[in-house]
N, C-alpha and C positions, 0 to 999 in steps of 0.2 A: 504493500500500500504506500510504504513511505519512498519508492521509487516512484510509482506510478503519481503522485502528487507534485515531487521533482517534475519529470517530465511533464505535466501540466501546465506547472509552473512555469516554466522554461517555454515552450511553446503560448501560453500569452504574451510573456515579455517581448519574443519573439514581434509577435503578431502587433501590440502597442507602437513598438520601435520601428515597425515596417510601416503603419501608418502615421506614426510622426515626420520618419523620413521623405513619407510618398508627400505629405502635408507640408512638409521644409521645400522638398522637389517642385512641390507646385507654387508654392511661392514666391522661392527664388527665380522662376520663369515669369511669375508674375514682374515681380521686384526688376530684373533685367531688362524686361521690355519696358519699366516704367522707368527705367534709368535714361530714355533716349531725350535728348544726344549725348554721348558721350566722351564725343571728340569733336573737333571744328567742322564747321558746316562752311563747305566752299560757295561762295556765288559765285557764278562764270556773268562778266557782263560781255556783250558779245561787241563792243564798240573801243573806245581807245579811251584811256584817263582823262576826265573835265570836261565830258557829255553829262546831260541830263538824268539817265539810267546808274552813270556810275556814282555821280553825286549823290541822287538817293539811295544808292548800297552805302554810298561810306558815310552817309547818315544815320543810316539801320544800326551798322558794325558797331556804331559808340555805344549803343543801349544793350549788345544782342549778351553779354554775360549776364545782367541784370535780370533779362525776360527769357532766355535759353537756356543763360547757365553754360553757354562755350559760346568761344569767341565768333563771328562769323569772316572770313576770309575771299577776298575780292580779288578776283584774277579775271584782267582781260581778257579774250579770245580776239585780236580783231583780224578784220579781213572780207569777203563776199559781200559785203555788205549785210553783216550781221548771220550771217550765214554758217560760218564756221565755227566759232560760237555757241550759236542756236543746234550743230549736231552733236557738238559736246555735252549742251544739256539734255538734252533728247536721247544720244547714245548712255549715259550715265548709268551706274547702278539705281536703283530706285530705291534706297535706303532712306533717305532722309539726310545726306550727306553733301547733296548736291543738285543745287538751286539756280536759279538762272533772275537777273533784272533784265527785265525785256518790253517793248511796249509794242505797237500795233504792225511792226514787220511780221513778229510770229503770224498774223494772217496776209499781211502781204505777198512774200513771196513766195508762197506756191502757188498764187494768183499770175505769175509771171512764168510760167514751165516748171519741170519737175526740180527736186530737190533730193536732197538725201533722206530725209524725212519730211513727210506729211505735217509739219510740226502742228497747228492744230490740235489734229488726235495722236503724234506722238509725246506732245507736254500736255501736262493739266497744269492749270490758273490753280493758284495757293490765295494769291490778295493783289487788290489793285491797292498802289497807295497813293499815285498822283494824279492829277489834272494837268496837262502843261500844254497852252497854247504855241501857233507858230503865229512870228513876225518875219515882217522885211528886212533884216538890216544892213547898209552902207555904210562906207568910213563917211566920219564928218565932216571930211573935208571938200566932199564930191558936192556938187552944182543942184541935186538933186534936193528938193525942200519936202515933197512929196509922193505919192506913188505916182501919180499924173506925169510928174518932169521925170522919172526916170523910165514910164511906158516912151514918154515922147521922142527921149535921147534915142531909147531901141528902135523907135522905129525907123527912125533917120538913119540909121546905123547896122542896118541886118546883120546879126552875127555878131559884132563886137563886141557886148554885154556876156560875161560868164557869169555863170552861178554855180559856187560851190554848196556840196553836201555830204550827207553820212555815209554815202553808198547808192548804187545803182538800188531801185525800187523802193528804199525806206522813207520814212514818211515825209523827211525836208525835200526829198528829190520829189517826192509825190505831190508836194506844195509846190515846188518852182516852177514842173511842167503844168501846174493847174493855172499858175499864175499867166506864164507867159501864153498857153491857149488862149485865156481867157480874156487878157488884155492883148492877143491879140501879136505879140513879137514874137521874132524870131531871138533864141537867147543857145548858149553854152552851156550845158552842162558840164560841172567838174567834179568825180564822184573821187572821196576820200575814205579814213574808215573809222570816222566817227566827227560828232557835232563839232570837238577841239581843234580836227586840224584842219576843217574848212572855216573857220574861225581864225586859224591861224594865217591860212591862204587870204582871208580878206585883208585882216592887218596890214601883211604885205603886200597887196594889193593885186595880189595874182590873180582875184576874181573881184567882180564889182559887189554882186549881193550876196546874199546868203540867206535860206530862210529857217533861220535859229530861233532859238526859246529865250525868254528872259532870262533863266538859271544859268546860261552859258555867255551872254550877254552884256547882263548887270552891270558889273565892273567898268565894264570897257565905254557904256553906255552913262555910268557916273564918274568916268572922268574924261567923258568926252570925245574919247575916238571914235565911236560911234553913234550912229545916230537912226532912228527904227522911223522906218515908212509910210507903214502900214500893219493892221492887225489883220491875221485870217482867223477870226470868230465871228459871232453874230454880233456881241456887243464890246464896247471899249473893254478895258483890263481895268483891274483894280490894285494892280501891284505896284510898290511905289516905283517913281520914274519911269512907268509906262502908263500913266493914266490918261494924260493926254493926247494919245496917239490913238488918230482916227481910223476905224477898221479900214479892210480894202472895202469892203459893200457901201460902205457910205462914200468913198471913191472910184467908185463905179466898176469895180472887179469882184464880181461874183463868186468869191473864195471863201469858205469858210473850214478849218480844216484845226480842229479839238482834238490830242491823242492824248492817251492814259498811258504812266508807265504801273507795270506790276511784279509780282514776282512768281516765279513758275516752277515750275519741276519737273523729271521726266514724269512719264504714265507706270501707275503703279508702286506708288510709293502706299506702304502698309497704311490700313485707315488709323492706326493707334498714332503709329510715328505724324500721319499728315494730321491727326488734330490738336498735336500739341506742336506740331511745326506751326501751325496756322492760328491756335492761339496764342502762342509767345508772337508771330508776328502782328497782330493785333495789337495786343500790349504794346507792341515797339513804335507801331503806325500812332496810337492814340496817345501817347508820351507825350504831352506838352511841351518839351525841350524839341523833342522832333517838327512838332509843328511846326515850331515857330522856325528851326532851322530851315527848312521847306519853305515858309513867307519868303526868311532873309535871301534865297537866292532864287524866288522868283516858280514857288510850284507853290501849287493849292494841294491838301491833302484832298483826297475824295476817297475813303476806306469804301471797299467792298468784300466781303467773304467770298468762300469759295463758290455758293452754289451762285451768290448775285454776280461774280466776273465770268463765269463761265456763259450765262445768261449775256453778259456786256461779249463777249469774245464772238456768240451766234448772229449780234443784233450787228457787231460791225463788217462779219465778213459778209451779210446780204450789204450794209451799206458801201464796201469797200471796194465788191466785184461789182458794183455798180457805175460806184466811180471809173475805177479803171477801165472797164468797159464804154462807157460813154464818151469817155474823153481821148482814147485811146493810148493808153500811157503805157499799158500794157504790151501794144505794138512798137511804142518809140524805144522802150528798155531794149525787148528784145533784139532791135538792131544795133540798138548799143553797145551789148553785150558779143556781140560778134565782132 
């Protein structure tokens, strides 16, 4: 008897021990996937440093220990005109390790022939965080006071107006061809590989216009070098030192051309890992330091979740093949591209 009690005894403890263990095993699975992240989360921005995209990653980065708990880490991609970039995020593991700032090319250029990726349906939208309008701008020094004197210089002058941008098909090259259609000139295209270094082409005056953002602008526009032409929105700006500045529609160019930047990810990032990726970036959008950083260079925050960007993503590419199709922008790239 007093073996058979042993053995008894033995085989509960047994049995206790196998389900405290199975109970530790299940927790610690639990406990590990709730540990995410737990290493830096790369943003790939697919443009060149001192674009709009890249400013608000390195806005994000000051908050992202605070609201993630790891650092976040900004690495250019640039080149295709956002293209190469955009397959880095798209090719990516789908961990939660590897994020993309991106704004309204992700539907443009597959509207232009094929790609490496669909991006589209190869990224899913995480968070919209900005608004950022396009303007005109010149150096200050040019003759030009208005959009009117510098349609009139073009026309007098076929061809000899450049206009530098981000890249073949992104959205400032998609303002300039709307612009110069629609007023009507004959102009240059000069495609760079991001908003900084056709920025930098203006300065030196390698192209006349440019159609930049206030964020990338600013500066240059309070202390003078610059000087903005025209607004492509419906109505004035409210951001300081551009409130003055009369849209193109009230100067008789029927341009109005509003892009969101956001942030993205490949498809298939676990739903655990994306809804604390998506509510630390929440927290980091609605951060009142952020805001206000985002005023000081000329971007409105406009926060969207996941399920309201992905809704903003369908609503632009009906309005986007629209555009390109009507105006035919979509034709003039691809011979450009050849």
């Amino acid at each position: 008897m007093g073996y058979r009690k042993k053995l008894l005894s033995l085989l509960v403890s047994c049995s206790c021990i196998a389900i405290i263990l199975g109970g530790c095993s299940m927790s610690t699975g639990s406990v590990t996937s709730a540990k995410y992240p737990t290493k830096p989360i790369t943003v790939i921005v697919p443009f060149a440093a001192g674009g709009s995209a890249d400013l608000m990653a390195r806005a994000l980065e000051k908050s992202s220990k605070k609201y993630l708990g790891q650092p976040l880490v900004i690495t250019n991609v640039t080149g295709g005109a956002g293209t190469l970039g955009m397959n880095e995020i798209a090719g990516a593991k789908p961990d939660g390790y590897t994020i993309g700032a991106i704004g309204a090319n992700v539907i443009l250029q597959p509207l232009y022939g094929e790609t490496r990726y669909h991006y589209p349906t190869a990224m899913e939208p995480l968070v919209q965080v900005v608004s950022s309008p396009s303007v005109v701008a010149v150096l200050a020094d040019k003759p030009w006071n208005n959009i009117n004197d510098l349609v009139d210089y073009a026309k007098n002058r076929p061809g000899e107006i450049k206009f530098g941008h981000a890249g073949l098909g992104t959205t400032a090259h998609v303002v300039g061809e709307m612009f110069a259609k629609e007023a009507g000139i004959k102009v240059v295209q000069v495609p760079f590989k991001g908003d900084s270094e056709a920025l930098t082409a203006l300065l030196g005056g390698h192209v006349q216009f440019i159609p930049g953002t206030p964020s990338s602008l600013k500066e240059h526009v309070k202390s003078g070098k610059v000087k903005i032409l025209g607004v492509a929105e419906e109505n004035r700006l409210t951001i300081p030192g551009f409130e003055n500045v009369p849209t193109l529609k009230e100067q008789g160019i029927n341009v109005a051309f509003n892009f969101w930047i956001g942030v993205v990810g490949p498809k298939g990032i676990p739903a655990e890992e994306r809804a604390k990726l998506t509510a630390g970036l929440k927290e980091m959008i609605n951060d009142p330091e952020f805001k206000q950083s985002m005023l000081d260079i000329g971007m409105s925050v406009e926060y969207l979740g996941p399920n309201e960007f992905s809704d903003c993503w369908a609503e632009n590419n009906v309005k986007l093949t629209k555009i390109i199709k009507e105006t035919g922008i979509a034709d003039i790239i691809k011979a450009q591209k050849k």
